[in-house]
N, C-alpha and C positions, 0 to 999 in steps of 0.2 A: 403470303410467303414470297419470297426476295427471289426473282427467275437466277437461276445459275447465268452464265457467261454464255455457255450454247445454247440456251434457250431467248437470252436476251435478244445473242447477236441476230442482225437481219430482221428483226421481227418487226418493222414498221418498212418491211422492204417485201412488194411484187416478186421475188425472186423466182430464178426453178423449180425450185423444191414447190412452191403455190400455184406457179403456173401449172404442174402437173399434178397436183391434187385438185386443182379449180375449174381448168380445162379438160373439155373433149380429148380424145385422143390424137382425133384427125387433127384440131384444132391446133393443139399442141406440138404436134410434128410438124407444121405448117409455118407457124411461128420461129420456130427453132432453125424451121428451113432460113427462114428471114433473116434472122438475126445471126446465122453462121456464113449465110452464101451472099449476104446484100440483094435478096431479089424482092422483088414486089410483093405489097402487103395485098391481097384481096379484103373488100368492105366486108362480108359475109364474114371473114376472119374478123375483121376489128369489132364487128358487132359481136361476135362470142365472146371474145376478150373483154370488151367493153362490161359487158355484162359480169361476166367474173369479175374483173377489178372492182366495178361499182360494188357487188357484193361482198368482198371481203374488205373492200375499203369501209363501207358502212359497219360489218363486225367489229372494226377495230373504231370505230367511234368516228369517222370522219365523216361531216355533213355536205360538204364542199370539193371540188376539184380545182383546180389551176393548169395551164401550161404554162411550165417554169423554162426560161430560156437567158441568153446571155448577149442580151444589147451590146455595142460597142463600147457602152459607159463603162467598162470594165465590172461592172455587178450583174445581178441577176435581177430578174425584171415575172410580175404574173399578176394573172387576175384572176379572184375567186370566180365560181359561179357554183352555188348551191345545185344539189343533187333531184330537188323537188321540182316536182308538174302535174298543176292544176289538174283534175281529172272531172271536176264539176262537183256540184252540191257543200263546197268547201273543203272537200278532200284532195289529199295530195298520193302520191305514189313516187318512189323514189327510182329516177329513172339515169342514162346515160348512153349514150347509141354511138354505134363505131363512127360514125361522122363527127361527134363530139372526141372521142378520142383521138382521131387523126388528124385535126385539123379543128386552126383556132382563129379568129379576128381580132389580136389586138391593133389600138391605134398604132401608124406606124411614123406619124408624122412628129412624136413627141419625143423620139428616138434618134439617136447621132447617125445619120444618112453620109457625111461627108460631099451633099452636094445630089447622090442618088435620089433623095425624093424632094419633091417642091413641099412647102406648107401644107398646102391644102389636098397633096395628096394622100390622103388619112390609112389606107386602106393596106392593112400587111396581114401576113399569118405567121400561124403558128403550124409546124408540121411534128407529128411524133417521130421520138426516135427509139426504136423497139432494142435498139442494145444497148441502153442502158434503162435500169431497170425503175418503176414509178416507184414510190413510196410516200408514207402519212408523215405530214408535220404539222403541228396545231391544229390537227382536226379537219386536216386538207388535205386529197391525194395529190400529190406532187406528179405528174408526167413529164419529164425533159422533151424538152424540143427544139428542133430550130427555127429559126426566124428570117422570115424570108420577106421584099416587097411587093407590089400585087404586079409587078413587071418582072419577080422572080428573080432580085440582085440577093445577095447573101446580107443580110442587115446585121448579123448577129457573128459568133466566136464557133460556133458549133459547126455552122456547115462547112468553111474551109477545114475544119480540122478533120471532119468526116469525110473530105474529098484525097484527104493530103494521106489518111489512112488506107484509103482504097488504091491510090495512086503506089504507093511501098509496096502494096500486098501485091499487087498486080508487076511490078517489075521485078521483086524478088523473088518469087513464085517462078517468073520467069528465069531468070538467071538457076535458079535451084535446078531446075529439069535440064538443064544443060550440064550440069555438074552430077547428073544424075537419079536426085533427091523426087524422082517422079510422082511417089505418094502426094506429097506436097500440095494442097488445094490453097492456100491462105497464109500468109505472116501477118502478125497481131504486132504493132508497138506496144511496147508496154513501161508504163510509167511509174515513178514511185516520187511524190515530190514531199521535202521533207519544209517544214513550217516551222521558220523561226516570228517568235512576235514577243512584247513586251506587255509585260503587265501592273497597272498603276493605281491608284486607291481612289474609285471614283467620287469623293467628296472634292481630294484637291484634284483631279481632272476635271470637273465644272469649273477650276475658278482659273481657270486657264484659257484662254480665248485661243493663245495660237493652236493647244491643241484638240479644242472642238473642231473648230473654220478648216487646219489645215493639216490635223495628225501629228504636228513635229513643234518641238519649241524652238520659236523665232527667237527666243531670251532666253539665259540661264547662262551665269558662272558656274564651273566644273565645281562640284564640291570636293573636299580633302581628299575625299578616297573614290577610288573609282572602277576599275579591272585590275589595275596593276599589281595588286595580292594572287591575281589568278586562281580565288580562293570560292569563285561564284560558279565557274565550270563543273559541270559534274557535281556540285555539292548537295548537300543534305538540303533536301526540300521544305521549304518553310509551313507550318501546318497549313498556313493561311492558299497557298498553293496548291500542294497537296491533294487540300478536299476540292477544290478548283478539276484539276486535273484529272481527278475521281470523276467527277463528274460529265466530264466533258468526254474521255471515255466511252461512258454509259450512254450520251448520247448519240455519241458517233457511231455506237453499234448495232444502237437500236438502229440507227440509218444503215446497217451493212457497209460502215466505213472501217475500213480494217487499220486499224489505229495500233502502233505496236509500240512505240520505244517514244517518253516523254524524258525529259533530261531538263537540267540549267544550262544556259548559253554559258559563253563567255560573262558579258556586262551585267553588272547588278540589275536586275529584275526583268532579265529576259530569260525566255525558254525557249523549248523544240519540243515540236509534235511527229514523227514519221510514220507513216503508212507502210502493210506492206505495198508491192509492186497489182498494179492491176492496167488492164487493157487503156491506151489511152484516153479515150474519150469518156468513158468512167473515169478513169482515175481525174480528169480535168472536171469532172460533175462534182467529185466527191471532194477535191479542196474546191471550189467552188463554197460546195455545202458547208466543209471545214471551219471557212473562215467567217463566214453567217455564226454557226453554232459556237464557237470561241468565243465572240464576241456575244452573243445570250447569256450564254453560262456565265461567263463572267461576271455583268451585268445582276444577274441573281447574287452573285456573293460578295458583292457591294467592290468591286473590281469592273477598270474596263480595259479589252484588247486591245493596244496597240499594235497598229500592223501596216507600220509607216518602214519604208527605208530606214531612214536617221531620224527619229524621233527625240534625240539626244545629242547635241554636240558632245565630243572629247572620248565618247564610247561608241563602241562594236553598234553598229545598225545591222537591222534584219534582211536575212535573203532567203532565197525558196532554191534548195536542190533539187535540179530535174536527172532522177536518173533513170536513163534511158534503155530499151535494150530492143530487139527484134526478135520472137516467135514463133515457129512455125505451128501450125495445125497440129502438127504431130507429136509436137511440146518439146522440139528441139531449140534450145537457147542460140542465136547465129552469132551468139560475140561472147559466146564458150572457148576459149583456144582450146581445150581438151588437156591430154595429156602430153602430144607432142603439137605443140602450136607451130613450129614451122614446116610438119608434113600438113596439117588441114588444110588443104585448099580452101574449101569451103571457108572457114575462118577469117583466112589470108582475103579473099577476093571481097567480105562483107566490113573486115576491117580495114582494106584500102578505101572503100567504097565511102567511108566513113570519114576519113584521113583526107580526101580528096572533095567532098563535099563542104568539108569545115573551112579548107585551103579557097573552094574558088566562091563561097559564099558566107567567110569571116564577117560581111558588113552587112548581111541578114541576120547572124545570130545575132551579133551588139544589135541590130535594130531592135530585133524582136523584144530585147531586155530594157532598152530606153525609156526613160523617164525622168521627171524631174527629183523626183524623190530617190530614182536610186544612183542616178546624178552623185549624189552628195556620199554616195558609199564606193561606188567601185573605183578602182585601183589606191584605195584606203587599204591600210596596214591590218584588212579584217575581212576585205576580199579581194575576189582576183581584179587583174589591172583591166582597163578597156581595152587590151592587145588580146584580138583573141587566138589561142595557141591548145595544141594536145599537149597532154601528160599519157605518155602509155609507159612509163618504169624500165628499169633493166635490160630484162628477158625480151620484152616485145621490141626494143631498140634493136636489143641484137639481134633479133629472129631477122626484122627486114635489112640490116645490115649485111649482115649474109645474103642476104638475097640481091640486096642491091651490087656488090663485089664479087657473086659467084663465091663463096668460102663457105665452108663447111660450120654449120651451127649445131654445138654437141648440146644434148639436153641437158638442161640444169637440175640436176639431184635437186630435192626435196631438202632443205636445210633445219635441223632440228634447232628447237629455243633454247639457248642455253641462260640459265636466268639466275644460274651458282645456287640457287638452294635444291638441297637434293630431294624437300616434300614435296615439292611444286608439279605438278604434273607434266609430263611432256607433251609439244607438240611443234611442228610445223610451220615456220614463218611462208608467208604467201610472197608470191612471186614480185611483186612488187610495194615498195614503200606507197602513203598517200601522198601528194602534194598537193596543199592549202591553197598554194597562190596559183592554181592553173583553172583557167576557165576553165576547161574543158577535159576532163583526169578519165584515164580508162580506170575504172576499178574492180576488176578481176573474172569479170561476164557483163558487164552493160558498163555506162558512156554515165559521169555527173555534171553535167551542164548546171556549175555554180555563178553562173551571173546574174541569175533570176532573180526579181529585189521581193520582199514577201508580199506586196499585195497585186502583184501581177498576176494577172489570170495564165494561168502556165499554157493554155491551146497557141499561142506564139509562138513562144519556142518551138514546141512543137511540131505547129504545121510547117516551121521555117526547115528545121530537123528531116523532118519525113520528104518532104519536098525535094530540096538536095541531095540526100542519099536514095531516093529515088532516080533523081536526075542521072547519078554517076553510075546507076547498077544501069541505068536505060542504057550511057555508053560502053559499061562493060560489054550486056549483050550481044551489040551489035559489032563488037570488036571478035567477040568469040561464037557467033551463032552457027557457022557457018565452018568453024575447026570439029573433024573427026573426035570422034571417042578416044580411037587410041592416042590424040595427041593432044587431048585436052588440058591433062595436067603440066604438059610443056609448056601451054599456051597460056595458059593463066601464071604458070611462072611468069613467062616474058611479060606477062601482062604486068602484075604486080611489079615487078622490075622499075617498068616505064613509071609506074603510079607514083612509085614511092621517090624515082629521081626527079620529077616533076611537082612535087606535094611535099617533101619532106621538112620543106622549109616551115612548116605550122607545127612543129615536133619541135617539144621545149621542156625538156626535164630539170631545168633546173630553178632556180627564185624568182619569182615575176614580179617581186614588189622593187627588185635592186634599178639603178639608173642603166648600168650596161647592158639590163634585157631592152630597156627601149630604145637604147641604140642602135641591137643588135637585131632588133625586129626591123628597124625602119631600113639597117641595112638589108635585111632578107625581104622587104616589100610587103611588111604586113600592115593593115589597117590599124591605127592608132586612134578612133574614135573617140573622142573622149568627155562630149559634150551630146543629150538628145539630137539638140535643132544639128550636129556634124552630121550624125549617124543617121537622120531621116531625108536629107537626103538621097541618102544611098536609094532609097524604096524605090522611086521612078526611073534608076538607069535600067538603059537599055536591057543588058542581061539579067537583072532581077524582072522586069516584068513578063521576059519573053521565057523563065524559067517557070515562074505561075502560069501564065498563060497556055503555054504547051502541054502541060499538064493539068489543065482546066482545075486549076485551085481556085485563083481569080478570073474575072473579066478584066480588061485593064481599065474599066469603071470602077471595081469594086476596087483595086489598087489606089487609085489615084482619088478614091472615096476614103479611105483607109490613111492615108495620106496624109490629105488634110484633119482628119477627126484627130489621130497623134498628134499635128502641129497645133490644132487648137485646144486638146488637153494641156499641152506644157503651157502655151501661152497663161489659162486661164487659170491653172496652178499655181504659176510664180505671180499672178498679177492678185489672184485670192492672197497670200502669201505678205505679197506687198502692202495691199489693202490694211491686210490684220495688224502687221507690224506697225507700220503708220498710229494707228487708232490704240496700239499699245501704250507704243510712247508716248503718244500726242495726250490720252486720257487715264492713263496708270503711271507711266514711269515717272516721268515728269514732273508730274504733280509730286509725287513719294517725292523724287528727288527735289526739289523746291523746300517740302515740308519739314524735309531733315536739314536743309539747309538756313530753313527759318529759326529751328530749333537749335542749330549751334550757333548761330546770330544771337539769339538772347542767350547762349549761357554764355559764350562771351562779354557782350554787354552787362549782363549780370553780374558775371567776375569783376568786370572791372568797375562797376560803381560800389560794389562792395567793399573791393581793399584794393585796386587797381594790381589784381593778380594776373602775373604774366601767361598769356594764352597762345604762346606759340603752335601750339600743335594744332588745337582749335583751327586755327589761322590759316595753318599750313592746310588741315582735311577742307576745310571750307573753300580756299583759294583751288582746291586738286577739284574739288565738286563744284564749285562753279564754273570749271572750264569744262568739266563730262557737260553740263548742263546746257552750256551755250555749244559747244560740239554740236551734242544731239541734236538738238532743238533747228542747227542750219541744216544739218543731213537728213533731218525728218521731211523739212517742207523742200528737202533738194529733190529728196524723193516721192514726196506728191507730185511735185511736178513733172518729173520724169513718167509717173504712171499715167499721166494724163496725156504726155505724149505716145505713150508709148497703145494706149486705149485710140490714139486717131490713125494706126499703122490699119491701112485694108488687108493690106498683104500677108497673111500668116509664117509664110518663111521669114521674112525677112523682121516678122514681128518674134517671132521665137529669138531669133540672134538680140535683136537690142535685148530683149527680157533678161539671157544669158549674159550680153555683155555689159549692158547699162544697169540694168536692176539688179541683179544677184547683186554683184562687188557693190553698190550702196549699202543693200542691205546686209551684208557680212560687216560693211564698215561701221555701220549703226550697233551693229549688233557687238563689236571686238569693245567701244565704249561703254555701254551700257553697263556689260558684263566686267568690264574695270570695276563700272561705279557700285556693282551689283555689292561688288568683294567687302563695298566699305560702308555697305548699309544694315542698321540691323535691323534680326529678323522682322519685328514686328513694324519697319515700315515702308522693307518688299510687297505690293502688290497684289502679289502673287503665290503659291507654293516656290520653293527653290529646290533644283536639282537634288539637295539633300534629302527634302521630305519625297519628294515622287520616287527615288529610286529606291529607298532604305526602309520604307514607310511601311511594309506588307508584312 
């Protein structure tokens, strides 16, 4: 019989509800202690645990365990190790001890270090992370973890983001008991990132080289149709998706991933997955796991996931919303304006906090979002620009308006929809419009940090997020620690005052994609990044690393490890990138285009020994392809050679900038020809699939 939906959800997940039927009591409250207050696990505990998980993990059929962690490769990374030990006479007994659960050895020398470990020093762990919960995959208990080197540097995505968590909870906590919210023990971030990716019919995705090697096609003419019907957003699901969709669902919840709202993008054969909101560092486990299981499922139904930025020139590429909020313990929302958003203090002082973070650490969040692949999407007519900027809407303009002028802010009535049919039910337009083109858009109790490209690991953002709005609640405290009760709510006026005439320049309600916002940014002094190797820079100046640093997120090892591992991602990107296209032309296009060109050479000659029939046109398509043909053929080997210089650069900065400024613009130029010659070839002796068949094909 088919489990209902609440019986499904969670059910390959460790959760509370198991913990407290599986565990001790003691045990139980012990744990809970752990994982609400961050204090120390005792062994004694992890051996009861241990014990419990091994057994309900083997109930549900899993013979194996793993600690599953997130290297800096941007993926997840684990090693099985079965549950059996020897016990003599060829019997086994199916064991697992808190030592096995807390604590793991895998190699650590085979792992992006940026310079933290030599070669030959092998030797790293794995540590549990008790808030977020284990759970069975293929017949494995999955435990999350972090990943550390055996000198204790952060080798992995998990542990800054769990420092940068603790780091908020601990300044805002702070700040709250000053505003009087004394109850107050913890603020939780809490995340909800939503999953755009593309999906393509995995026969013609094997016969595609660029996008095995590198996710995106380096070739393809635009075909006839393409978004411009705007007839692919929101529409009827094709069956073939559908059952897709269905399923991936069902898998998501057997993992306790809270899966809510699947839709059609924008572009032909793309979609959206959103979650609802959960705790940061869950929520960064659970797209983690998301985009593993998208790609499985799909894989079963003869489909595979794209979850490239631009996997397609001419159309909408995919990006990941991070939307953002802060929580306290007591399940108060802190970027709630309430009813009257310009009496909340409280409000006011976590949404200055926020306003001022984004302003003096603009060239963290673009960093954190950088990459070669989403490179090729932002400030594209499909998302936001590389200027990073707020969106907070009307009301919230005018609330600190007032504030900043001293002028009275009357509250905004509630405005009913009028929509002229009198069936329609009524209701309530919300305080603010969305705005598409703004990094960074309040929407109506949390923060959607839209620049995230979809196969980034969202703990970036993140800890970039948490980190600076920490930084800014640290300075508010110490501005206000020390003002009287009675005159507190003066003093965070004046406060926000100062914030908002100092910060307000990141405040931008209007089109981010027009030419006069980047005029009018550059007059207001905002970062205009607009390239990885610009924006990675920014990581080693002085005040981004004395802002990790003071707040013990990084060492400024582990920065300037981090550093280099980014510059050597992009590099080895566009230079894989490079490679593929090369070896396209060089052993597909080329040849195709030769073959068609051998073959309008004899029906010419054919025509004319026949009846000496005039073959103008002939003449004309051959003389237009012969020139694609000699083009390419010099741009091809201009561009081996450039890769081979560019493969003798030691320097990784400096090799990032050539990749960007010598090798892109070749291979865009290769590529603008090609995609001419593409126009005038038929199908059958393209190659390859053409943009036609992979987009329209499902």
């Amino acid at each position: 019989m088919t489990k209902s939906i609440p019986e499904l959800y969670g059910s390959l997940v460790f959760n509370d509800k198991v913990m407290r039927d599986k565990l001790p009591k003691d045990i139980y409250k012990a744990l809970r202690k752990t994982i609400e207050n961050n204090t120390h696990l005792e062994l004694d505990v992890a051996n009861s645990v241990a014990v419990a998980m091994k057994e309900w993990a083997v109930e549900n059929g899993a013979t194996h365990f793993t600690h599953w962690f997130q290297p800096m490769t941007g993926f997840t990374a684990e090693k099985h190790d079965s549950f059996i030990t020897p016990i003599g006479d060829g019997q086994i007994i199916m064991d697992f001890s808190g030592k096995e659960l807390v604590k793991g050895e895998p190699d650590a020398s085979s792992f992006p270090s940026g310079g933290l470990r030599a070669t030959f020093e092998a030797r790293g762990y794995t540590a549990w992370d008790p808030t977020s919960p284990a759970f069975i995959k293929d017949r494995t208990l999955y435990i999350p973890t972090a990943f550390c080197s055996y000198s204790g540097e952060a080798l992995d995505k998990k542990t800054p983001l769990l420092r940068s968590m603790e780091t908020l909870s601990k300044e805002a906590t702070r700040i709250l008991h000053l505003l009087g919210q004394t109850d107050v023990t913890s603020v939780s971030t809490t995340v909800g990132p939503e999953q755009e990716y593309f999906l393509v019919d995995k026969a013609l995705y094997a016969q595609r080289k660029d996008l095995i090697f590198t996710g995106r096609t380096l070739l393809g003419a635009k075909p006839p149709k393409g978004q411009e019907m705007e007839d692919h957003y929101f529409g009827t699901l094709k069956p073939r998706v559908s059952a897709y969709m269905h399923d991936l669902d069902e898998e998501l919840w057997k993992l306790g991933i809270p899966a809510k709202t699947k839709h059609n993008e924008v572009a032909p054969a793309q979609h959206e997955l959103a979650p609802i909101f959960d705790t940061a560092n869950v929520a960064v486990d659970h797209n983690q796991l998301t985009m593993e299981i998208m790609k499985k499922v799909a894989d079963k139904h003869g489909l595979v996931c794209l979850l490239h930025e631009k996997p397609f020139e001419g159309i909408n590429g995919s990006g990941k919303h991070n939307n953002w909020s802060m929580t306290t313990n007591t399940g108060t929302n802190l970027l709630e304006p309430g009813r009257t958003p310009a009496e909340n203090i409280q409000f006011l002082v976590f949404l200055m906090a926020v306003i001022k973070a984004v302003d003096e650490y603009a060239d963290l969040m673009r960093l954190s979002v950088a990459s070669a692949g989403n490179d090729h999407r932002l400030g594209a007519n499909e998302a936001p620009p590389a200027i990073v900027s707020i969106f907070l809407g009307e009301e919230l303009t005018a609330v600190l308006d007032s504030i900043e002028n001293d002028t009275f802010f009357g509250k905004q009535q509630k405005v009913q929809m009028e929509t002229g049919a009198t069936v329609l039910p009524h209701f309530f337009k919300d305080n603010t419009d969305r705005n598409r083109t703004s990094p960074f858009a309040f929407t109506g109790n949390k923060f959607e940090f839209r620049m995230l490209g979809s196969s980034v690991s969202v703990s970036g953002p993140n800890i970039v997020l948490n980190t600076a709005v920490a930084e800014a609640l640290r300075q508010f405290y110490e501005e206000l620690k020390d003002t009287p009760q009675d005159k507190m709510e003066e003093a965070v006026h004046a406060l926000v005052k100062r914030a908002i005439l100092k910060h307000k320049k990141v405040v931008f309600n209007g089109n981010g994609y027009t030419d006069e916002w980047v005029e009018e940014a550059q007059k207001r002094g905002l970062y205009n990044l607009k390239s990885t190797p610009e924006a990675l820079t920014c990581f080693t100046e002085k005040k981004n690393v004395d802002l990790f640093t003071s707040h013990h997120i990084f060492t400024e090892g582990e920065i300037y490890s981090r550093h280099e591992i980014l510059l050597e991602n992009y590099c080895k990107t566009i230079h894989i990138e490079a490679k593929t296209l090369v070896e396209m032309v060089r052993r597909q296009f080329l040849p195709a285009l030769l073959d068609y060109q051998d073959a309008l050479t004899c029906s010419i000659q054919g025509k004319k020994a026949v009846a000496d029939l005039p073959c103008t046109a002939e003449s004309k398509l051959l003389t237009k392809l012969s020139g694609y043909y000699d083009s390419l053929s010099d741009l091809t080997e201009t561009l081996a050679e450039e890769i081979l210089t560019a493969e003798g650069i030691d320097d990784m900065e400096k090799g990032s900038f050539f990749y960007h400024d010598s090798i892109l613009p070749k291979m865009e130029e290769i590529r603008a020809i090609a995609d001419a010659a593409e126009e005038l070839l038929p199908d059958d002796i393209l190659p390859y699939p053409s943009y036609e068949q992979l987009l329209f094909s499902i």
